[in-house]
Every structure is written in C-alpha cells, then in structure tokens.
PDB file with one MODEL, atoms N, CA, C and O in Angstrom:
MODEL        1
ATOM      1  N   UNK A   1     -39.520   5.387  -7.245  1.00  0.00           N
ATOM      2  CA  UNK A   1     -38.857   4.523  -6.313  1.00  0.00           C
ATOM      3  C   UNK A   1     -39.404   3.110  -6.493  1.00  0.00           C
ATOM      4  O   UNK A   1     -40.615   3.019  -6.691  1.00  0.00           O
ATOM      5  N   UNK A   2     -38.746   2.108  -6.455  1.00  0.00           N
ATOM      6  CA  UNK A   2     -38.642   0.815  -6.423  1.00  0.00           C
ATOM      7  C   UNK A   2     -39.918   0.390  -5.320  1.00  0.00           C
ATOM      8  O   UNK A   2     -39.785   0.888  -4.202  1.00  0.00           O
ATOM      9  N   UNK A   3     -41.269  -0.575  -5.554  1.00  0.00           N
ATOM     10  CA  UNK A   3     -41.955  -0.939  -4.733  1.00  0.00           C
ATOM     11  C   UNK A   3     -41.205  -1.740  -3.054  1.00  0.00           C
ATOM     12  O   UNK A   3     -41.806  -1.985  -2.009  1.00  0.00           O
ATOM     13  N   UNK A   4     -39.878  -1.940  -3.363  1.00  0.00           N
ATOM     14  CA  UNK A   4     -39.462  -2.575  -2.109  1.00  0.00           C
ATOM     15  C   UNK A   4     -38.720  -1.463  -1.384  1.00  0.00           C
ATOM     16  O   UNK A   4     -38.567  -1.423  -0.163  1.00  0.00           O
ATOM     17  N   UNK A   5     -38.326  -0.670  -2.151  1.00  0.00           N
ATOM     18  CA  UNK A   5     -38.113   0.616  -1.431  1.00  0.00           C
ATOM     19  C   UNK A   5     -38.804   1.389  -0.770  1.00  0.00           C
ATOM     20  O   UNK A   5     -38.383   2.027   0.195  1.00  0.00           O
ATOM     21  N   UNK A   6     -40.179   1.431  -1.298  1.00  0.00           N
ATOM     22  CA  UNK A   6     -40.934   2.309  -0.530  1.00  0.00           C
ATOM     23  C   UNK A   6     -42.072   1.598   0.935  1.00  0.00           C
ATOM     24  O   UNK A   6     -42.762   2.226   1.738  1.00  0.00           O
ATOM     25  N   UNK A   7     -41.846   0.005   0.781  1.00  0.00           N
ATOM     26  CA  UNK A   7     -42.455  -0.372   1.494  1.00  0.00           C
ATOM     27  C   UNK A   7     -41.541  -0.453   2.802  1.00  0.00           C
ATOM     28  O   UNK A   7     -42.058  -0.318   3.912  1.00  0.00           O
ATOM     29  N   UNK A   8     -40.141  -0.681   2.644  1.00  0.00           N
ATOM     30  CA  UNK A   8     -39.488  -0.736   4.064  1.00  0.00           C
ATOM     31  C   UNK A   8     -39.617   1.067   4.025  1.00  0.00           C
ATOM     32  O   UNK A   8     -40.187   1.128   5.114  1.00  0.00           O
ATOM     33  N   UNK A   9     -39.556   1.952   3.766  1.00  0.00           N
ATOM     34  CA  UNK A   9     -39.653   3.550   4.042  1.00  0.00           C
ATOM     35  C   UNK A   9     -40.842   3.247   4.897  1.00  0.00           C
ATOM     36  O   UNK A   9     -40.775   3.286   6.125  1.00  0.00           O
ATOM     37  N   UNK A  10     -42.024   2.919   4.181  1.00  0.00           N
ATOM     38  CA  UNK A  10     -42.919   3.020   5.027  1.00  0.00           C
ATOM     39  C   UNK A  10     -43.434   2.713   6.110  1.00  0.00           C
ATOM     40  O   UNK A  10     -44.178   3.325   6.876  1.00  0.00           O
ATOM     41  N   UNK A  11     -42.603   0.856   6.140  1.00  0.00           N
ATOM     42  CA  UNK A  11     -42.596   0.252   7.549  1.00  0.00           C
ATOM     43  C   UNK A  11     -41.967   1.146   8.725  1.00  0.00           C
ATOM     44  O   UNK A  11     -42.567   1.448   9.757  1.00  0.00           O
ATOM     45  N   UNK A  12     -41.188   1.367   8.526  1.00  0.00           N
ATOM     46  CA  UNK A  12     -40.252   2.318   9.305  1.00  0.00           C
ATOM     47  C   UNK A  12     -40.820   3.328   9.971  1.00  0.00           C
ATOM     48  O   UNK A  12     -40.871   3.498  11.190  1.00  0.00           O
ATOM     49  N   UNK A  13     -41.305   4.084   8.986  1.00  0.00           N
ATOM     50  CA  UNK A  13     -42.068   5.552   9.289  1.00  0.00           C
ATOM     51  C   UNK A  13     -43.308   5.530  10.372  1.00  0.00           C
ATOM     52  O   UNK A  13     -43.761   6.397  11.121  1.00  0.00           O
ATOM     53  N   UNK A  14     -43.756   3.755  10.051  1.00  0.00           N
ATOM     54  CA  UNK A  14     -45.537   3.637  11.137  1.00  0.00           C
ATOM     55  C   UNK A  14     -44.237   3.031  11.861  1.00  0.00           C
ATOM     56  O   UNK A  14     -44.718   2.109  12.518  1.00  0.00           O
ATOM     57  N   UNK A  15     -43.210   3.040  12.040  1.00  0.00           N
ATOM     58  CA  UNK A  15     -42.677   2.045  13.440  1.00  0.00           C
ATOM     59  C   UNK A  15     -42.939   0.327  13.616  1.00  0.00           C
ATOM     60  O   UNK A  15     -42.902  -0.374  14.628  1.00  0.00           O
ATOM     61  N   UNK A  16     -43.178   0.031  12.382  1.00  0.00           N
ATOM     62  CA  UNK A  16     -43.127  -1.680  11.983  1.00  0.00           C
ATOM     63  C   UNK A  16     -41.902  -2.198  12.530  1.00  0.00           C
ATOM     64  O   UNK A  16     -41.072  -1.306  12.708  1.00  0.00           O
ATOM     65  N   UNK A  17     -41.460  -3.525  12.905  1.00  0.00           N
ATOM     66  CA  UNK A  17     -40.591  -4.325  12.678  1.00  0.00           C
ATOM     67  C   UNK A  17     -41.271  -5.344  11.276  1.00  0.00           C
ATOM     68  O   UNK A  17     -42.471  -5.534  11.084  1.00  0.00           O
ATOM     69  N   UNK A  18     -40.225  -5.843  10.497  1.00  0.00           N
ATOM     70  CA  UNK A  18     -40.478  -6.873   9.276  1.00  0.00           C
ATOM     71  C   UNK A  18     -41.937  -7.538  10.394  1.00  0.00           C
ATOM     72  O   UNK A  18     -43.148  -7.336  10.298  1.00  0.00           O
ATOM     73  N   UNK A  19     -41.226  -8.269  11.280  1.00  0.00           N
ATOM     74  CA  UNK A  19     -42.700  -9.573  11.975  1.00  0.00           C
ATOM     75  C   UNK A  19     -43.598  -8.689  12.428  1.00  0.00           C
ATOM     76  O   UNK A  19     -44.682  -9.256  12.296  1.00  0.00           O
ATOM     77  N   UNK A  20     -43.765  -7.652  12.875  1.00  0.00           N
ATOM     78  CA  UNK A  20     -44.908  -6.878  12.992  1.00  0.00           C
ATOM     79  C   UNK A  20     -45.563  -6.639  11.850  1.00  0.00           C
ATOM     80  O   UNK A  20     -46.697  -7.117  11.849  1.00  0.00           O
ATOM     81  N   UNK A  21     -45.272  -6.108  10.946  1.00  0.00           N
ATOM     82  CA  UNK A  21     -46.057  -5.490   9.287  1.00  0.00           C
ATOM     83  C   UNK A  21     -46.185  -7.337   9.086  1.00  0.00           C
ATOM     84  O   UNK A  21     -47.258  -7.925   8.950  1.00  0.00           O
ATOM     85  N   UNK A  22     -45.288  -7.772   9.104  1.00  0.00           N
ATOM     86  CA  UNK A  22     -45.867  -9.789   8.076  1.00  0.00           C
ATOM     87  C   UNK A  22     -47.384  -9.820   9.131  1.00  0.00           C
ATOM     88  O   UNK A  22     -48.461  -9.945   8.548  1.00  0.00           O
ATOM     89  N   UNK A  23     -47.364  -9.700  10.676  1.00  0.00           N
ATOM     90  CA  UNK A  23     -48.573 -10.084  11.205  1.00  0.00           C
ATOM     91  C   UNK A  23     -49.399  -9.666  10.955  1.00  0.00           C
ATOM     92  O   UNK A  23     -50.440 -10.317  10.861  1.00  0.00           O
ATOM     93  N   UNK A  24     -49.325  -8.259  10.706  1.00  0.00           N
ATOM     94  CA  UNK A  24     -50.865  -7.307  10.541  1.00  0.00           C
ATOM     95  C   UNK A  24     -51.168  -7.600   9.195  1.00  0.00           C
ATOM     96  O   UNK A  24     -52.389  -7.451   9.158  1.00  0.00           O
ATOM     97  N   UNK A  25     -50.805  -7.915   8.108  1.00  0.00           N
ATOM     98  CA  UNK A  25     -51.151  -8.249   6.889  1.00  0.00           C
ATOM     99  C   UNK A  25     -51.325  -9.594   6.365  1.00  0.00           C
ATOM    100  O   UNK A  25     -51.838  -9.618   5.247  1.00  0.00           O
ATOM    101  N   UNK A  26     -50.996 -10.864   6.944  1.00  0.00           N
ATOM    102  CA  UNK A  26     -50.825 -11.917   7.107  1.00  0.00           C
ATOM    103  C   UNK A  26     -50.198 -12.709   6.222  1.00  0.00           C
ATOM    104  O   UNK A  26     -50.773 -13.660   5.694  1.00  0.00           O
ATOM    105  N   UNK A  27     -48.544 -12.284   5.896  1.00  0.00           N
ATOM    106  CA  UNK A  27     -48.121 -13.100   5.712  1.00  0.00           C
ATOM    107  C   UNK A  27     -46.487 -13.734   6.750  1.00  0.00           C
ATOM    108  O   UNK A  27     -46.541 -13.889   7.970  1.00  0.00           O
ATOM    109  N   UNK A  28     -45.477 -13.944   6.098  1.00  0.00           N
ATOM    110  CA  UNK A  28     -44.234 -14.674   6.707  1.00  0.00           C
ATOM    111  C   UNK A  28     -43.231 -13.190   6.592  1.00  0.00           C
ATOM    112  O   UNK A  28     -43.345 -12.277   5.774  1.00  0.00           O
ATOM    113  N   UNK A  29     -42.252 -13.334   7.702  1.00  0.00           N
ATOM    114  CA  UNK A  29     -41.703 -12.381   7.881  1.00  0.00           C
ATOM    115  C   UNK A  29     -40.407 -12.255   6.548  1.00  0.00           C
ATOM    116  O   UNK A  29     -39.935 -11.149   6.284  1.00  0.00           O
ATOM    117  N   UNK A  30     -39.977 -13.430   5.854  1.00  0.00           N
ATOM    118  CA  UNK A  30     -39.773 -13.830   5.094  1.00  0.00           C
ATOM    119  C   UNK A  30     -40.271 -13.099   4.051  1.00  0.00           C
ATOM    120  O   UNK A  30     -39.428 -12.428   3.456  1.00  0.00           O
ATOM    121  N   UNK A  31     -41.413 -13.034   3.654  1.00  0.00           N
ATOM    122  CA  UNK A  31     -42.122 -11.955   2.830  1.00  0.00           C
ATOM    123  C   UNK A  31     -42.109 -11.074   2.614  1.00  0.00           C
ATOM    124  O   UNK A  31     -42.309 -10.736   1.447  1.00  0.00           O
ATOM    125  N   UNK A  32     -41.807  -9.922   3.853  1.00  0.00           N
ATOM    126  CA  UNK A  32     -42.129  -8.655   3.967  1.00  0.00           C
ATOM    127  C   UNK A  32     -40.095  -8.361   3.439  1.00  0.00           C
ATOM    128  O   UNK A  32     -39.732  -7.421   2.732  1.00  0.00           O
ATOM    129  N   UNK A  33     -39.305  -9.248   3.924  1.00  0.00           N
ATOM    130  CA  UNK A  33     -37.626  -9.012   3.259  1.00  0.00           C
ATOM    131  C   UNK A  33     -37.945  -9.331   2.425  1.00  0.00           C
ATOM    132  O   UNK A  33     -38.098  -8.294   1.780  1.00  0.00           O
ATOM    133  N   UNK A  34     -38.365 -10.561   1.489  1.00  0.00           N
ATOM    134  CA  UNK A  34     -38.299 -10.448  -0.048  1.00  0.00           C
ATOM    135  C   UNK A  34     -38.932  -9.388  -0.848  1.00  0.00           C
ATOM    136  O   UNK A  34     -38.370  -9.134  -1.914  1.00  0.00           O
ATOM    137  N   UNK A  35     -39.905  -8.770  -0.573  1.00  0.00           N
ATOM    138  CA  UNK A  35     -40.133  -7.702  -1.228  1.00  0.00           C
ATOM    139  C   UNK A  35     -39.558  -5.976  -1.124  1.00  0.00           C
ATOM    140  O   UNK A  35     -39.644  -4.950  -1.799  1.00  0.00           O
ATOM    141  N   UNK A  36     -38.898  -6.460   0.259  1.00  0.00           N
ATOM    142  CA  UNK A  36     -37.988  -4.763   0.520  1.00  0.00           C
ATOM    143  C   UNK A  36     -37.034  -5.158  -0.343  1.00  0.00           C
ATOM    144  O   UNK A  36     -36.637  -4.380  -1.211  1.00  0.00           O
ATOM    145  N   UNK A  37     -36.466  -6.605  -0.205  1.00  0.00           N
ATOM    146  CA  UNK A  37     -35.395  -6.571  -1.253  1.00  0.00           C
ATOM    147  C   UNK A  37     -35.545  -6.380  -2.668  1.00  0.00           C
ATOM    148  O   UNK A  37     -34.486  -6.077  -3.217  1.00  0.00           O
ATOM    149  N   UNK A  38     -36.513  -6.462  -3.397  1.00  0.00           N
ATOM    150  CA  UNK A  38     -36.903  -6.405  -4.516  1.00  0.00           C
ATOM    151  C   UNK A  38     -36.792  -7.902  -4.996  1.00  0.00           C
ATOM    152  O   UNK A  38     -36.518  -7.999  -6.192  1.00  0.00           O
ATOM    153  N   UNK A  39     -36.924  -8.910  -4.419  1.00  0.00           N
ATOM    154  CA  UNK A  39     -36.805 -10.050  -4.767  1.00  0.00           C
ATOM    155  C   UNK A  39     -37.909 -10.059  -5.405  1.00  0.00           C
ATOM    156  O   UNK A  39     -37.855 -10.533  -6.540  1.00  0.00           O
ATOM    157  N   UNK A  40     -38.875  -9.695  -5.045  1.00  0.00           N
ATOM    158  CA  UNK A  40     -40.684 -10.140  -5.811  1.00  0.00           C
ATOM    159  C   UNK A  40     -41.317  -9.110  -5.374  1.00  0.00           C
ATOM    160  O   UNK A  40     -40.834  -8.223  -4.670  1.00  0.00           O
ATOM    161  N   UNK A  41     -42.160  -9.166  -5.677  1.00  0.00           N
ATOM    162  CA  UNK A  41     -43.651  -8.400  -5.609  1.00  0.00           C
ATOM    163  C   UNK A  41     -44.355  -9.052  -4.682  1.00  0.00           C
ATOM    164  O   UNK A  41     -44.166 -10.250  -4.472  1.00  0.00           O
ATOM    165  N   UNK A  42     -45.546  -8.094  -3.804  1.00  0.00           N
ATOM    166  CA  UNK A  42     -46.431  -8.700  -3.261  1.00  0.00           C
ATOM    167  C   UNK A  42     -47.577  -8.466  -4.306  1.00  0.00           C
ATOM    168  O   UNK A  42     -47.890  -7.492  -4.990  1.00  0.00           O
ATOM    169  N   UNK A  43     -48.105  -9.791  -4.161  1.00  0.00           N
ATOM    170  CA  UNK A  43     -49.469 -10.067  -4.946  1.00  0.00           C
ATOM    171  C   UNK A  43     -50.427  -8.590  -4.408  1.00  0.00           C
ATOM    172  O   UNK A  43     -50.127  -7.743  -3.567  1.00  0.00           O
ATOM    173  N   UNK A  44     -51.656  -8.714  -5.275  1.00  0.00           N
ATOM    174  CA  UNK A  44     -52.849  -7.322  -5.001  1.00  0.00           C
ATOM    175  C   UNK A  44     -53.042  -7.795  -3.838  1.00  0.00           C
ATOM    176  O   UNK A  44     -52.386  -7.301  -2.921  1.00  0.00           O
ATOM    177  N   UNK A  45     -53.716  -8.563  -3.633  1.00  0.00           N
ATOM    178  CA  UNK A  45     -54.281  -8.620  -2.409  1.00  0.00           C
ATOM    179  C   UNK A  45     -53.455  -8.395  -1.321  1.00  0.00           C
ATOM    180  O   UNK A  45     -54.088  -7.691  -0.533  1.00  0.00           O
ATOM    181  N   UNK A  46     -52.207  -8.680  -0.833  1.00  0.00           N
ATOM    182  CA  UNK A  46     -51.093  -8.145  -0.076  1.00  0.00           C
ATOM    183  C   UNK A  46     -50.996  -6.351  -0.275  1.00  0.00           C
ATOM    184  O   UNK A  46     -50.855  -5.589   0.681  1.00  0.00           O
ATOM    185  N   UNK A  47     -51.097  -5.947  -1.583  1.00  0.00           N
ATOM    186  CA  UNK A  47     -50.866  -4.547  -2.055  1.00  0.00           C
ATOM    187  C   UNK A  47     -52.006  -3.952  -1.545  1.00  0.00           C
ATOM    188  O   UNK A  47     -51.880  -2.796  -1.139  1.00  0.00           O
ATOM    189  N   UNK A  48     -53.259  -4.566  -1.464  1.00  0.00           N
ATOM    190  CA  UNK A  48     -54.528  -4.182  -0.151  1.00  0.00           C
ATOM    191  C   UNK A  48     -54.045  -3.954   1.517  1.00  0.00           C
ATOM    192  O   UNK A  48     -54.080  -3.100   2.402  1.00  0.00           O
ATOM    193  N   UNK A  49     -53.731  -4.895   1.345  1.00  0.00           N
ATOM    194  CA  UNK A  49     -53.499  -4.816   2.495  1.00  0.00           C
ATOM    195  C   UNK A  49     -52.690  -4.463   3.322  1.00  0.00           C
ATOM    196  O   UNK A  49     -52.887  -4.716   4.511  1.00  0.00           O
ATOM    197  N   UNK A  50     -51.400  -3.681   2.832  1.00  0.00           N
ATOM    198  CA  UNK A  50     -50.218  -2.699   2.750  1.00  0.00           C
ATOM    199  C   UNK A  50     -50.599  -1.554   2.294  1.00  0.00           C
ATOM    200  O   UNK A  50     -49.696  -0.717   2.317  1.00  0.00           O
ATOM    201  N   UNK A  51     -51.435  -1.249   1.951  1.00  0.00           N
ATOM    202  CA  UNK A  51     -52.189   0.352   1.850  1.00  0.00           C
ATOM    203  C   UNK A  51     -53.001   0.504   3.286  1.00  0.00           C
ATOM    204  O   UNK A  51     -53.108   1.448   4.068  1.00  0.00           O
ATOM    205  N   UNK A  52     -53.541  -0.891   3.284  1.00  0.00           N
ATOM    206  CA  UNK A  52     -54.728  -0.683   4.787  1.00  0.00           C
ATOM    207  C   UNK A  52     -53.650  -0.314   6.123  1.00  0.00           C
ATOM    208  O   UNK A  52     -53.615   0.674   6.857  1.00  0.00           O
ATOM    209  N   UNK A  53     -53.079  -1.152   6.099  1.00  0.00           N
ATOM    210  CA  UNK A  53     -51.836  -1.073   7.299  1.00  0.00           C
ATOM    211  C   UNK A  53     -51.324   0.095   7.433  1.00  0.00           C
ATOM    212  O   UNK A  53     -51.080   0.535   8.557  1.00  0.00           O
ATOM    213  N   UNK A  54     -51.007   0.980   6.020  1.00  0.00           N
ATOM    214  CA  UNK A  54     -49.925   2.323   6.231  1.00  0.00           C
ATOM    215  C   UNK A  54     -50.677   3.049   6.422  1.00  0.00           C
ATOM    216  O   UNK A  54     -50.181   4.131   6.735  1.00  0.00           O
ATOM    217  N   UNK A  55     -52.541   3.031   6.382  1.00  0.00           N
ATOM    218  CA  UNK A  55     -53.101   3.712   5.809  1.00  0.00           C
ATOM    219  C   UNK A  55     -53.241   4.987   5.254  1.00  0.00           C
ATOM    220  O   UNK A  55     -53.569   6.068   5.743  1.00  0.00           O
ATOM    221  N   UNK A  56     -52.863   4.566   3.913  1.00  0.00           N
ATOM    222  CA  UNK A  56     -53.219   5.487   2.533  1.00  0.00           C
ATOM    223  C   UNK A  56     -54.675   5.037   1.823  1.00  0.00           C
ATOM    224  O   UNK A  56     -55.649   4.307   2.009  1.00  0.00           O
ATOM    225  N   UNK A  57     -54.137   5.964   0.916  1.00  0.00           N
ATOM    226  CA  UNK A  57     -55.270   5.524  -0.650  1.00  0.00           C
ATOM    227  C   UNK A  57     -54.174   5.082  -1.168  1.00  0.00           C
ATOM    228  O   UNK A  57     -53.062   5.187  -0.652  1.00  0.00           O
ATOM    229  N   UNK A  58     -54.539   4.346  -2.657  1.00  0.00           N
ATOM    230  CA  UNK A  58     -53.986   3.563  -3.306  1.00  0.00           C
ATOM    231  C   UNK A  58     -53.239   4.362  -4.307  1.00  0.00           C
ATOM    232  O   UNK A  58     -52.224   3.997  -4.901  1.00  0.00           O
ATOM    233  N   UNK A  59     -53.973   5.706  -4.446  1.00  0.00           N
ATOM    234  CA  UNK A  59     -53.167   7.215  -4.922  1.00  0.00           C
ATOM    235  C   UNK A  59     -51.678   7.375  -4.877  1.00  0.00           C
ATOM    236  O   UNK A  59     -50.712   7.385  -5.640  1.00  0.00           O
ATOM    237  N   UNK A  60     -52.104   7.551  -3.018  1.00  0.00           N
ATOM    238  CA  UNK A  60     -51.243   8.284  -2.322  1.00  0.00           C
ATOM    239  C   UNK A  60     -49.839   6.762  -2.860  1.00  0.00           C
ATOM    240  O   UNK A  60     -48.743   6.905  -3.403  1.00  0.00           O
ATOM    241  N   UNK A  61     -50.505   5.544  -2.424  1.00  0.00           N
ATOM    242  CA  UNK A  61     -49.143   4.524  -2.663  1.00  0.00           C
ATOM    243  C   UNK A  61     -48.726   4.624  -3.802  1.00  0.00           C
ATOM    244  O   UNK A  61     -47.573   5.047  -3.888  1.00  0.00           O
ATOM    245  N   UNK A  62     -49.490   4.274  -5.167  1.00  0.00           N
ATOM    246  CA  UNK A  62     -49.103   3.878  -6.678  1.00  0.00           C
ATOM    247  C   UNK A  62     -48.034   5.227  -7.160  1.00  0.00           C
ATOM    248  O   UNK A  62     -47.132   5.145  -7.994  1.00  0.00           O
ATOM    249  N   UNK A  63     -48.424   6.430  -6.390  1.00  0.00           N
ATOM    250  CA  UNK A  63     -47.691   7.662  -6.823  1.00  0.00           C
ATOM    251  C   UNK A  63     -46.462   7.679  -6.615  1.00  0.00           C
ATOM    252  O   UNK A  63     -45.898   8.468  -7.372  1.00  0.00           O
ATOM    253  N   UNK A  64     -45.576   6.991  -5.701  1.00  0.00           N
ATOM    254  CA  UNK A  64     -44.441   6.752  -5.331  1.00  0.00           C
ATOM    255  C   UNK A  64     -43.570   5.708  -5.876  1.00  0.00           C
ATOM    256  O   UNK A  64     -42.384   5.734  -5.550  1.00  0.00           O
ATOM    257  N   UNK A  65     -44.034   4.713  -6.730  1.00  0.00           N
ATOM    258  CA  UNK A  65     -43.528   3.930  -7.453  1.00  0.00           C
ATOM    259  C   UNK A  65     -43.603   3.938  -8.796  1.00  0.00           C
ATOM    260  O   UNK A  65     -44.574   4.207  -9.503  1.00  0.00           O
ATOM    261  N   UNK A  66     -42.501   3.623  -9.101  1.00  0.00           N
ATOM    262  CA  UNK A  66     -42.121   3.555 -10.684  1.00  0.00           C
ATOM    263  C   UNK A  66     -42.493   2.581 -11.474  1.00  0.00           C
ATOM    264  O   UNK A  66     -42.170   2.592 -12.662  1.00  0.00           O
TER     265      UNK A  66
ENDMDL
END
C-alpha cells in the first residue's frame, strides 16, 4: 500500500482528524493531506514521529508499504 494510504488508514483507526495528527506531530494540516494524497512524502523525522503517534515499531509501519 501506498505510504499516503496507509497513513490516513491509520489516522482514522486512532480517531485523528488531519489538524489533530498535524498537532501531535508538529506539522501544518496541509501536510498531513499532502501526504494522504500522495503528493510527497513525509521527511524521517515526521516518519518518527508518525510511528510515535500510531504507536507502532517501525516493523510493524515499513511492513505495510510498498
């Protein structure tokens, strides 16, 4: 699955709104749609901190994307 695919799955699943998940990780809500859309990637350090938030291991995330 597509990294922007699995991050709105996952927002969803902890009960995120987009501006909730942008706050707890710190970026723009703006951000968190460009990357569900597949517009871009979030940088590592965002990819930290979107494992911390859903909390997984980095296992459990990298295993779901293609």
């Amino acid at each position: 699955m597509k990294i922007g695919h699995y991050i709105r799955e996952l927002r969803r699943e902890k009960g995120y709104t987009q501006a909730q998940l942008a706050k707890e990780i710190g970026v723009s809500q703006k951000a968190i749609d460009y990357w569900e859309r597949d517009v871009n990637e979030p940088k590592l350090s965002y990819i930290i901190a979107l494992v911390k938030a859903f909390d997984l291991t980095y296992d459990e995330f990298f295993s779901e994307i293609e």
